[in-house]
py3Dmol code that shows the C-alpha trace and the ligand (Angstrom):
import py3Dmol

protein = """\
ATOM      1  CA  UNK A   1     101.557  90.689 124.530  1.00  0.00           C
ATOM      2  CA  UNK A   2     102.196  94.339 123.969  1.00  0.00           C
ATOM      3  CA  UNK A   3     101.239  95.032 120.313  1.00  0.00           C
ATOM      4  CA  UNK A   4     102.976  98.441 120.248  1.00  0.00           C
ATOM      5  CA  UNK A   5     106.251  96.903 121.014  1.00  0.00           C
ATOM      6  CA  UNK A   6     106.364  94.088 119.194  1.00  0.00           C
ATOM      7  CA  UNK A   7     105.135  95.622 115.884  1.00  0.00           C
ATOM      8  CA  UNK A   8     107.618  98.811 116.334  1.00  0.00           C
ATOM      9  CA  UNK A   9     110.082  97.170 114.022  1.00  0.00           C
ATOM     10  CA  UNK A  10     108.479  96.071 111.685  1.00  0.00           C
ATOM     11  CA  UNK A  11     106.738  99.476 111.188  1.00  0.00           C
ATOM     12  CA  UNK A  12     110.185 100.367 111.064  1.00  0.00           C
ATOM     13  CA  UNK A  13     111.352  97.706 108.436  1.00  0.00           C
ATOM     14  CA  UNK A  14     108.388  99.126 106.389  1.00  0.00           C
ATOM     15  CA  UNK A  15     108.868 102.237 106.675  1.00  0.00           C
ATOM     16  CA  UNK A  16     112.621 101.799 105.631  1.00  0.00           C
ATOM     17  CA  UNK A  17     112.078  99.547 102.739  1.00  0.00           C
ATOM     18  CA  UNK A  18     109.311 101.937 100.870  1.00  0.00           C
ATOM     19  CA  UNK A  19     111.641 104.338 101.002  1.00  0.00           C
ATOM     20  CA  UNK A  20     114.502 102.031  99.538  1.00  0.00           C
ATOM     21  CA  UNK A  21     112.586 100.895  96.946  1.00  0.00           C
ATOM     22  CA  UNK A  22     110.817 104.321  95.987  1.00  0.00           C
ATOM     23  CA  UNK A  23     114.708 105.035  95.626  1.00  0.00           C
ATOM     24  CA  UNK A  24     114.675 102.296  92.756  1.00  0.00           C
ATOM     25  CA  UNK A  25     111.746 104.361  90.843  1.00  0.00           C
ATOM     26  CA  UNK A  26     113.349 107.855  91.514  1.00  0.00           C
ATOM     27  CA  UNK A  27     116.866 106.600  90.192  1.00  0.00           C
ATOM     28  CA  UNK A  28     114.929 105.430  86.979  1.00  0.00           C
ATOM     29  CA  UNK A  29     113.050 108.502  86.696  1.00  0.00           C
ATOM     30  CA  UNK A  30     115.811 110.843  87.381  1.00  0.00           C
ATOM     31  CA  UNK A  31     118.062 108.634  84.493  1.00  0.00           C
ATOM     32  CA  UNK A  32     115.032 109.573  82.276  1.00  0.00           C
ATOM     33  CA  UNK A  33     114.764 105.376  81.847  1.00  0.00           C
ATOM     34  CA  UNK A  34     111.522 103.394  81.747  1.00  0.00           C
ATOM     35  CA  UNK A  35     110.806 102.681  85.210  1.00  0.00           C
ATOM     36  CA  UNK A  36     110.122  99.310  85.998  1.00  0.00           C
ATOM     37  CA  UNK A  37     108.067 100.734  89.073  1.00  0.00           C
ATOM     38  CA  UNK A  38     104.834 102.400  88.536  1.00  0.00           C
ATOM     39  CA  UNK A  39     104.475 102.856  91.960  1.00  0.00           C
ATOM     40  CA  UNK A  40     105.329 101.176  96.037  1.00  0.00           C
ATOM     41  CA  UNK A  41     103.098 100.411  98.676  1.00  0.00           C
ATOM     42  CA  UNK A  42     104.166  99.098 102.350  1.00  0.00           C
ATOM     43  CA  UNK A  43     102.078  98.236 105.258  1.00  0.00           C
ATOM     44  CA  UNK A  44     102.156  96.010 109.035  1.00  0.00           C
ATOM     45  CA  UNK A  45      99.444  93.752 108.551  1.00  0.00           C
ATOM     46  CA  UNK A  46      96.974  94.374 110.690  1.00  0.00           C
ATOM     47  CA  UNK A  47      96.586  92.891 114.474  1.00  0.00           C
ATOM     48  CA  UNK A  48      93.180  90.926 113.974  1.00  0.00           C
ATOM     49  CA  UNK A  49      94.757  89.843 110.703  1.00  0.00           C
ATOM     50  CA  UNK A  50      97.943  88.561 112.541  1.00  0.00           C
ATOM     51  CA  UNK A  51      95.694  86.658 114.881  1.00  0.00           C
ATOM     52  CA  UNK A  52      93.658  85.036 112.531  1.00  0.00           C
ATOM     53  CA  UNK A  53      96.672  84.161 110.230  1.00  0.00           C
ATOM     54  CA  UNK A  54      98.173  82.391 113.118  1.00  0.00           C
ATOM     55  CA  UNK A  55      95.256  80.558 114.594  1.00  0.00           C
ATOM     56  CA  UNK A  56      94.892  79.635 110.937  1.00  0.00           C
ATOM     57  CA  UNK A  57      98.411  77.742 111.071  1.00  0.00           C
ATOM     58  CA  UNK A  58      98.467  76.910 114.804  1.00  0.00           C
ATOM     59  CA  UNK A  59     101.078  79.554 115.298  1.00  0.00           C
ATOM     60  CA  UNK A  60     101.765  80.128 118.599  1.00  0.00           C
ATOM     61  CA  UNK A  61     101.795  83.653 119.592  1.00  0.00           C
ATOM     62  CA  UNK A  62     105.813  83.481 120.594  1.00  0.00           C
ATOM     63  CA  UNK A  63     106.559  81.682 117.075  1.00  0.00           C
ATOM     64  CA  UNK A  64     105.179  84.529 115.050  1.00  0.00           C
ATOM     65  CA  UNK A  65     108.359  86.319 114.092  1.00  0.00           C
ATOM     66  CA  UNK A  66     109.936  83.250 112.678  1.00  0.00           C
ATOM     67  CA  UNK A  67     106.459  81.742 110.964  1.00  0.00           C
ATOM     68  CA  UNK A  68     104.460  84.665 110.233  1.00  0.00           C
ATOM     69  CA  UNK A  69     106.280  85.800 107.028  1.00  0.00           C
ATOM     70  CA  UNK A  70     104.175  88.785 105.690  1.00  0.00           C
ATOM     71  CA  UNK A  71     104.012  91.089 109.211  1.00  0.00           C
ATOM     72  CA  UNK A  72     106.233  93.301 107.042  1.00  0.00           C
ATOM     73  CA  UNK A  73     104.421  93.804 103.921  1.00  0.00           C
ATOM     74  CA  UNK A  74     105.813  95.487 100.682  1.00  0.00           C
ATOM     75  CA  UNK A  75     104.115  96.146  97.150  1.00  0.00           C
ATOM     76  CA  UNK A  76     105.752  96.985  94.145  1.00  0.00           C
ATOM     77  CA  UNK A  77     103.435  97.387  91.061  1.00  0.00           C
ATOM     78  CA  UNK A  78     104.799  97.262  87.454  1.00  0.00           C
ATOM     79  CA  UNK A  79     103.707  98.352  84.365  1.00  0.00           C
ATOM     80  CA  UNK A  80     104.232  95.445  82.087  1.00  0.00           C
ATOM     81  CA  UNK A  81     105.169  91.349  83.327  1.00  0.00           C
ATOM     82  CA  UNK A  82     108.668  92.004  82.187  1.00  0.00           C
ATOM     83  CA  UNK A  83     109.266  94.836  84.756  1.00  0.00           C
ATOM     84  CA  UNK A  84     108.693  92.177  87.479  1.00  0.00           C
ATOM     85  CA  UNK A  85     111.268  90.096  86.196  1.00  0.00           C
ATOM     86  CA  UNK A  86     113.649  93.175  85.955  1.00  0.00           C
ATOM     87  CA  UNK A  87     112.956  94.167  89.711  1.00  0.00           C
ATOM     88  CA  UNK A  88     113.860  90.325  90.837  1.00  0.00           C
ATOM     89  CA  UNK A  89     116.590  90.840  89.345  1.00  0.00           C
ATOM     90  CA  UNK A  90     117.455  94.329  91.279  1.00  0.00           C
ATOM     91  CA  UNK A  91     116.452  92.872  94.806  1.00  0.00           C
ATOM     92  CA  UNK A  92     118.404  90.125  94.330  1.00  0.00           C
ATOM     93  CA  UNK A  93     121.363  91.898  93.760  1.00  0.00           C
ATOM     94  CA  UNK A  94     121.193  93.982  96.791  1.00  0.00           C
ATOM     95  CA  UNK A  95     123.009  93.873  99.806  1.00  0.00           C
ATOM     96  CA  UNK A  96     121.074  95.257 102.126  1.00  0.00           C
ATOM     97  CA  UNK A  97     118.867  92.431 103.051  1.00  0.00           C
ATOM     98  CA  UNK A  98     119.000  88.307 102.627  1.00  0.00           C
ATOM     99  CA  UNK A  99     116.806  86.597 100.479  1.00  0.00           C
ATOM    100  CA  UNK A 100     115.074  83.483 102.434  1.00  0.00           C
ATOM    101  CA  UNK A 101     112.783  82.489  99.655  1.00  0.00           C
ATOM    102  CA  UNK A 102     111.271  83.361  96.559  1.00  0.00           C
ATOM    103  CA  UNK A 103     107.393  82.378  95.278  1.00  0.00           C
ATOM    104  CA  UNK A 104     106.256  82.855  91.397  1.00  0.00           C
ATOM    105  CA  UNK A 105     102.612  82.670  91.042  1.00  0.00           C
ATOM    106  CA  UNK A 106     102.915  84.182  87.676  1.00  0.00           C
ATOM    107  CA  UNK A 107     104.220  80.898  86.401  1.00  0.00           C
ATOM    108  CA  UNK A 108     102.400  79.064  88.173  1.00  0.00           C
ATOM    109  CA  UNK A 109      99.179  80.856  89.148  1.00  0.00           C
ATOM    110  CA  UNK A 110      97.070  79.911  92.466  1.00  0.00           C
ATOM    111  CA  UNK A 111      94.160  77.821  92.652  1.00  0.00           C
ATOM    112  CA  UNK A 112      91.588  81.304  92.935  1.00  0.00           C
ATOM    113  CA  UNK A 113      93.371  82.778  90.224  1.00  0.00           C
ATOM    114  CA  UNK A 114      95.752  84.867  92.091  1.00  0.00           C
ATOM    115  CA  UNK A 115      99.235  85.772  89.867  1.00  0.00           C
ATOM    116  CA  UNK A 116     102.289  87.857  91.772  1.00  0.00           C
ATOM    117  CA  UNK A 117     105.896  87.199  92.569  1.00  0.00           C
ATOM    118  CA  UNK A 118     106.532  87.366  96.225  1.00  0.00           C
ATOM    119  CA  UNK A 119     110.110  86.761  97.964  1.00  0.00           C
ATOM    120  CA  UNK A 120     110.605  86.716 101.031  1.00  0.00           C
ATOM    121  CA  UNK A 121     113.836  89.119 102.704  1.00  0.00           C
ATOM    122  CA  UNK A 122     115.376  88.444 105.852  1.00  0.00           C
ATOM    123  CA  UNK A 123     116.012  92.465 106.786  1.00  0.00           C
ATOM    124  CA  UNK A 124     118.717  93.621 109.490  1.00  0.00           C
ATOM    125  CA  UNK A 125     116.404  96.356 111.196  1.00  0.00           C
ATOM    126  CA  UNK A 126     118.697  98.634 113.927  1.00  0.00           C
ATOM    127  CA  UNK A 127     116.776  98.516 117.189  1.00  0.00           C
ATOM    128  CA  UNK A 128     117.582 100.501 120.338  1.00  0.00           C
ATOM    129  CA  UNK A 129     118.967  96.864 121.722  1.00  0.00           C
ATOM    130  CA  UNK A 130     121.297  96.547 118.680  1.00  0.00           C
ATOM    131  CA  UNK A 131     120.258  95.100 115.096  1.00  0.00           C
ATOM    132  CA  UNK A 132     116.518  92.875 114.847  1.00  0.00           C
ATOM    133  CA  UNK A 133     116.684  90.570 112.089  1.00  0.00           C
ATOM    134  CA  UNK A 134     112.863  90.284 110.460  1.00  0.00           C
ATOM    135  CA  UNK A 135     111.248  88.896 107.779  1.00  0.00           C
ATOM    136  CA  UNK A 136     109.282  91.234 105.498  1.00  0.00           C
ATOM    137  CA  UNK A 137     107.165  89.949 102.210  1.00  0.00           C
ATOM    138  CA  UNK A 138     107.696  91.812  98.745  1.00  0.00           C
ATOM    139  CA  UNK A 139     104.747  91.186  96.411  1.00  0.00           C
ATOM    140  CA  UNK A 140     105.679  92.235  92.912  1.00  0.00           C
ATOM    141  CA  UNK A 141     102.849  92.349  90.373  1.00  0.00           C
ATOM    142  CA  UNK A 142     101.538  94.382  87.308  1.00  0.00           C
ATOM    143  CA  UNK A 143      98.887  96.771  87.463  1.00  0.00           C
ATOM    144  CA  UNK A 144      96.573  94.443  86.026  1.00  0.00           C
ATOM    145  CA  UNK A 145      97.150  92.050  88.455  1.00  0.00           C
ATOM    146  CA  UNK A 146      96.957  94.279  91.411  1.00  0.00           C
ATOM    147  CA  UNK A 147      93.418  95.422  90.056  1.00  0.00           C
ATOM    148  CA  UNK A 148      92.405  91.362  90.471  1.00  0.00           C
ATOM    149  CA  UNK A 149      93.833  90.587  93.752  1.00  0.00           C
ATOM    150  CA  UNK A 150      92.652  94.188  95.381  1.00  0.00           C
ATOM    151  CA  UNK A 151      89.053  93.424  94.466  1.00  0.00           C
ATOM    152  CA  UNK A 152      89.211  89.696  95.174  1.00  0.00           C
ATOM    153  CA  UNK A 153      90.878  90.239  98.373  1.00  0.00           C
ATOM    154  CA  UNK A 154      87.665  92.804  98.947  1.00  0.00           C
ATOM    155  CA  UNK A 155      85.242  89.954  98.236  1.00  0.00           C
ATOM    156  CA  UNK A 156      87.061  86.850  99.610  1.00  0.00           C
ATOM    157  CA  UNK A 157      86.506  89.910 103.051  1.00  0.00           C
ATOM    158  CA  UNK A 158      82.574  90.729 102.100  1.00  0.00           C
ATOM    159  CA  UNK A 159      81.958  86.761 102.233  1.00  0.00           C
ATOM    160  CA  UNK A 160      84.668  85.595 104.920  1.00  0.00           C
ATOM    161  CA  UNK A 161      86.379  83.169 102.301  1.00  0.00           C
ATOM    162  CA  UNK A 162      82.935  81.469 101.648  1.00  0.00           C
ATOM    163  CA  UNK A 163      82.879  82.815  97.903  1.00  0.00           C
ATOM    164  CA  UNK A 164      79.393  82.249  96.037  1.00  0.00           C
ATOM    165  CA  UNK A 165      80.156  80.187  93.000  1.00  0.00           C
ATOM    166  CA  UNK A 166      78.831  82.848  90.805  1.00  0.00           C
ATOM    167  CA  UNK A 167      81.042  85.354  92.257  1.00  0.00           C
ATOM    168  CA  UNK A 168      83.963  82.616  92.247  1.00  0.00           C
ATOM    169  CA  UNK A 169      83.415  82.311  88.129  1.00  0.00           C
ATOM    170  CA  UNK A 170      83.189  85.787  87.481  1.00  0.00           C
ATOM    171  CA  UNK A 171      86.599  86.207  89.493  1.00  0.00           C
ATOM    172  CA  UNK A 172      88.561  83.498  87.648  1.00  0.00           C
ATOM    173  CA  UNK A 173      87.257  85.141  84.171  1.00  0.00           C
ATOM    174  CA  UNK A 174      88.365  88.717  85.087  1.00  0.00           C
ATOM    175  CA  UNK A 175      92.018  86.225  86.072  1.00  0.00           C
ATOM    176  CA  UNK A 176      91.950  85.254  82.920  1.00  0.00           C
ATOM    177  CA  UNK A 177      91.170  88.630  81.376  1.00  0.00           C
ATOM    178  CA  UNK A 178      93.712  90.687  83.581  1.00  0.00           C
ATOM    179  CA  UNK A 179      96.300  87.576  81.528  1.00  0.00           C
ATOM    180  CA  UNK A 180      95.313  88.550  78.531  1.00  0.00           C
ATOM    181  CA  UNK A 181      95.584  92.275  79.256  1.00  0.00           C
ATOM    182  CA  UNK A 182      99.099  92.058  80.508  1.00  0.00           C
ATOM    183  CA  UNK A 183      99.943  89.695  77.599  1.00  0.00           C
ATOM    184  CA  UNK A 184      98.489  91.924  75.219  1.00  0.00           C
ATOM    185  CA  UNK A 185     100.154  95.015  76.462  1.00  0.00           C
ATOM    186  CA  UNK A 186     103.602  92.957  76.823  1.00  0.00           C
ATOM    187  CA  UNK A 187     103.098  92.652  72.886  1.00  0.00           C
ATOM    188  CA  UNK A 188     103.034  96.764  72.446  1.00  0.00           C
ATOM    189  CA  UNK A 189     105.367  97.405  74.898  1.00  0.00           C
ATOM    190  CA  UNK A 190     108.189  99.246  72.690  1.00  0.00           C
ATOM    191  CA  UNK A 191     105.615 101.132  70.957  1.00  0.00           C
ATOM    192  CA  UNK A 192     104.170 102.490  74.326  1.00  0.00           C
ATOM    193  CA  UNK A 193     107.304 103.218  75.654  1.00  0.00           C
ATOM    194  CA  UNK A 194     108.589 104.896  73.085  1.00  0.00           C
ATOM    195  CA  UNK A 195     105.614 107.544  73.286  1.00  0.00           C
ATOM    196  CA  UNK A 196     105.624 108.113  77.214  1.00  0.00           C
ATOM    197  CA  UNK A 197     109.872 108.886  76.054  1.00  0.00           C
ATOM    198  CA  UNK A 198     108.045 111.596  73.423  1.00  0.00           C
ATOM    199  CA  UNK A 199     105.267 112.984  76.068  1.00  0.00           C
ATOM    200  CA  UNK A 200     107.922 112.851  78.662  1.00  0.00           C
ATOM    201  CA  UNK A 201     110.645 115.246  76.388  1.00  0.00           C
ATOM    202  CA  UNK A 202     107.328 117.573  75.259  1.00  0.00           C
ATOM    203  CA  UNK A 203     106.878 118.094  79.278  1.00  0.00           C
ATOM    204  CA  UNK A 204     110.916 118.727  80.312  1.00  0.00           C
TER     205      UNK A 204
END
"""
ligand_1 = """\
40
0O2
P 96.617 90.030 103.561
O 95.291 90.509 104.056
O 96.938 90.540 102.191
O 97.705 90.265 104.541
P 98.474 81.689 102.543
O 97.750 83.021 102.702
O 98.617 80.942 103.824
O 97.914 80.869 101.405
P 101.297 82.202 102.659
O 102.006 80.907 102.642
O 101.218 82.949 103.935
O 99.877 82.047 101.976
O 102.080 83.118 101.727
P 101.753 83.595 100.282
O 101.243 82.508 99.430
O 103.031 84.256 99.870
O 100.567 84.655 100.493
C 100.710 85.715 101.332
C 99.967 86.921 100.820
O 99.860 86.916 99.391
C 98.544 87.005 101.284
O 98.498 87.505 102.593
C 97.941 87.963 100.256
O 98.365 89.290 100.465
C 98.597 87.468 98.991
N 97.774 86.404 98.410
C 98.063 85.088 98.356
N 97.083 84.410 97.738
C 96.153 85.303 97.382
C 94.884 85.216 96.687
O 94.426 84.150 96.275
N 94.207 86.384 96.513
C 94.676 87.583 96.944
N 93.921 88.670 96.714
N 95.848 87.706 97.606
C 96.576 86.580 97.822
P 97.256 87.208 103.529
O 97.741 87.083 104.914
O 96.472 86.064 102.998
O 96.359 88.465 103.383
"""
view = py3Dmol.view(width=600, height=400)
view.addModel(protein, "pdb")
view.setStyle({"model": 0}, {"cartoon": {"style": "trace"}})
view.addModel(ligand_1, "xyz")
view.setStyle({"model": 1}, {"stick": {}})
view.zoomTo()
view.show()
């Protein structure tokens, strides 16, 4: 298996979709609108991770591209819960790229704790041997939420999954705290925007 060459597009599709969706945030910005998008992240998930993902599933190495969904890996992080919905609605509507399947753990949180809305593209990548269809992940959350999953996804790493129940508490209280904040903040969410409109006029 040569890593390089199999992972080229989809460093590609990455590469491609942050700047597609920083596009989103820049039209927003430049339209002096609330953005939706506080800010994009992208990255191929790394080898070891790719091999322990698939020995996980009993994936065999040659299925990866149709069962490993998440090689391609895009973050968008929104201000408020709303803004999520608003940028499901935007992908949706594109054309660039096929929608294969779409996963709200806001709704319905996970077992740890874990809230985000993920959908899954199908994207037409152009390849020196013509055009590589691949599937890519987009994880859309709030800040608050990203703040939970970053540091749980550092600990579930420190303790290889094997959480101390202590620690596993503590995490689903901060879950339900991040809830609250995002709740709370949905509730002043005119008033806030309507200052960052004031401090954003005072700075033009
Ligand atoms: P990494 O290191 O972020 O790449 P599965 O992981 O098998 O339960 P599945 O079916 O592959 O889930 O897809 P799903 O549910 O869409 O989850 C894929 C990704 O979502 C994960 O990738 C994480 O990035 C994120 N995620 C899902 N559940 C959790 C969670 O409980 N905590 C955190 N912090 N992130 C989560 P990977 O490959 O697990 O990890």
């Amino acid at each position: 298996m040569n890593w390089d060459i199999f992972l080229a597009p989809y460093t590609q599709t990455v590469d491609e979709l942050k700047i597609k969706l920083k596009g989103m945030r820049k039209q927003f910005d430049y339209e002096s609108r609330h953005s939706p998008i506080e800010f994009v992240t992208g990255r191929v998930k790394p080898i070891t991770s790719i091999i322990e993902k698939a020995k996980r599933r009993g994936i065999a190495l040659s299925n990866m591209e149709e069962e490993v969904q998440d090689i391609a890996g895009l973050r968008v992080v929104c201000p408020f819960v709303e803004d999520i919905y608003e940028i499901v609605e935007l992908i949706r509507a594109r054309k660039d790229f096929e929608i294969i399947e779409e996963k709200d753990y806001i709704e319905k949180n996970k077992e740890s704790g874990y809230r985000s809305y993920h959908i899954v593209i199908l994207y037409p990548v152009e390849t020196i041997y013509g055009v590589k269809k691949l599937l890519a992940e987009i994880q859309i959350r709030t800040l608050a939420m990203n703040f939970w999953a970053i540091n749980e996804h550092s600990l579930n790493y420190k303790y290889a999954g094997q959480l101390p129940e202590e620690v596993q508490t503590r995490l689903r209280n901060a879950a339900e705290a991040a809830f609250r904040l995002d709740e709370e903040m949905s509730k002043i969410r005119q008033e806030i925007q309507d200052a960052q409109k004031i401090f954003r006029r005072k700075n033009d």
